[in-house]
C-alpha positions in Angstrom: 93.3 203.1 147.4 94.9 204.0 144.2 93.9 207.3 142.2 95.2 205.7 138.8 92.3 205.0 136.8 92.2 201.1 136.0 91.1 201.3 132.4 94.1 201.4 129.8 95.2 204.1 127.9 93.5 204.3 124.4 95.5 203.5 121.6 95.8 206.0 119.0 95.3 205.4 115.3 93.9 202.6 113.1 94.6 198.7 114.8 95.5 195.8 112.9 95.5 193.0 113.4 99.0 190.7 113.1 98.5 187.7 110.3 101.5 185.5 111.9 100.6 185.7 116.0 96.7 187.2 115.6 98.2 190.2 117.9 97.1 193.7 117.5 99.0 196.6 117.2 98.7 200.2 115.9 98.9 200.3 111.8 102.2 202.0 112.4 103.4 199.0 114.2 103.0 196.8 111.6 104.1 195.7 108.0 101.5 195.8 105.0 101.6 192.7 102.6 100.2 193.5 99.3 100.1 191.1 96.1 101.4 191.9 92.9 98.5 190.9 90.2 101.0 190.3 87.6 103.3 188.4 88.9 101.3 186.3 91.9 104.0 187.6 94.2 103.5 189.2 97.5 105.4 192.0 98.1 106.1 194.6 101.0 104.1 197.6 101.1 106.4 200.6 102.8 104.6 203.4 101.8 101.2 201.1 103.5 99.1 203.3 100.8 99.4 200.2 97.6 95.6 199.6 96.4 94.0 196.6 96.7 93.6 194.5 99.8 96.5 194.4 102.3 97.9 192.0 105.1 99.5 193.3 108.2 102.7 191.7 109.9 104.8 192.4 113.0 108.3 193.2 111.9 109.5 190.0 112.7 110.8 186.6 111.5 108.7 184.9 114.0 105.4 186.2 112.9 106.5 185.8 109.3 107.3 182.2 109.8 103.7 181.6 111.9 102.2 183.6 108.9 103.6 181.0 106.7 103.2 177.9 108.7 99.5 178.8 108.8 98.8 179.8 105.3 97.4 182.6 106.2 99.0 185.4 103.9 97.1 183.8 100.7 94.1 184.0 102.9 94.1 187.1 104.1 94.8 188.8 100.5 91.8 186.4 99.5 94.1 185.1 96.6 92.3 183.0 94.2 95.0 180.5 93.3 98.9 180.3 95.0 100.6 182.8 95.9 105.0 183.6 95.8 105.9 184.2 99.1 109.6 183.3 98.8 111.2 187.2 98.5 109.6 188.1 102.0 111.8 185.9 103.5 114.9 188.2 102.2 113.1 191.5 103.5 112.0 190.3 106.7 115.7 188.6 107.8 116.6 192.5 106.9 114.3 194.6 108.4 113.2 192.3 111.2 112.4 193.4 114.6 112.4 191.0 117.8 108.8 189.9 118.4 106.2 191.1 120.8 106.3 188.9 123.8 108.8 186.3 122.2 109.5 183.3 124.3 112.2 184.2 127.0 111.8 187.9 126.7 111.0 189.4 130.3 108.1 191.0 130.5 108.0 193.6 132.8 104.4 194.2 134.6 103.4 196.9 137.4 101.9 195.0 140.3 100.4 198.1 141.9 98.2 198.8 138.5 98.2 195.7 137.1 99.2 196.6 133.7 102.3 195.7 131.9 105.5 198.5 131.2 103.9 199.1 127.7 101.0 200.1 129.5 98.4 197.3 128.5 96.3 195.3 131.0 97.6 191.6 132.2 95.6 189.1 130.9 95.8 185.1 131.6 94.6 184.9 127.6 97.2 184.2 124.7 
């Protein structure tokens, strides 16, 4: 019988919650989306400290493009009317990171525990 204790690891810090892939990840993990009242534009948020209401991104063309797909950046900033979402595209193709669990990336999953390398558990649920 193993001694490992089954439950996983807590994570540390505030969790978001990924607009594109509904994913969650640490706040650190993430990007913060902020909208620029002036202008209507939505604009990246390094410093993650801008006021007003922010949405949270993977660093990650994929996510960005779901995001997109889905209208859900406008939504999740509760804009009132559209939103420019064009110069994200720029930043993201930049700064972009490969996503989490993109098709054809291994995954690599302990059989003995039942958790994956990254320490989660493995779940049938997507």
């Amino acid at each position: 019988m193993s001694t490992r204790s089954e439950t996983p690891t807590p994570v540390t810090g505030p969790v978001r919650t990924c607009t594109g892939c509904r994913g969650r990840a640490t706040r650190s993990a993430l990007v913060r989306l902020v909208l620029d009242a002036a202008t209507q534009r939505v604009v990246v948020d390094p410093g993650r400290s801008a006021p007003g209401r922010g949405a949270w991104l993977h660093p990650s063309r994929e996510c960005l493009d779901l995001a997109l797909r889905r209208r859900a950046i406008p939504r999740a900033l509760r804009a009132a009317g559209p939103v420019d979402t064009g110069a994200l595209g720029g930043w993201f193709d930049q700064h972009a990171h490969p996503a989490p669990d993109a098709p054809g990336e291994a995954r690599v999953i302990d059989e003995e525990s039942g958790l994956e390398a990254d320490g989660h558990p493995m779940s049938t649920q997507r």
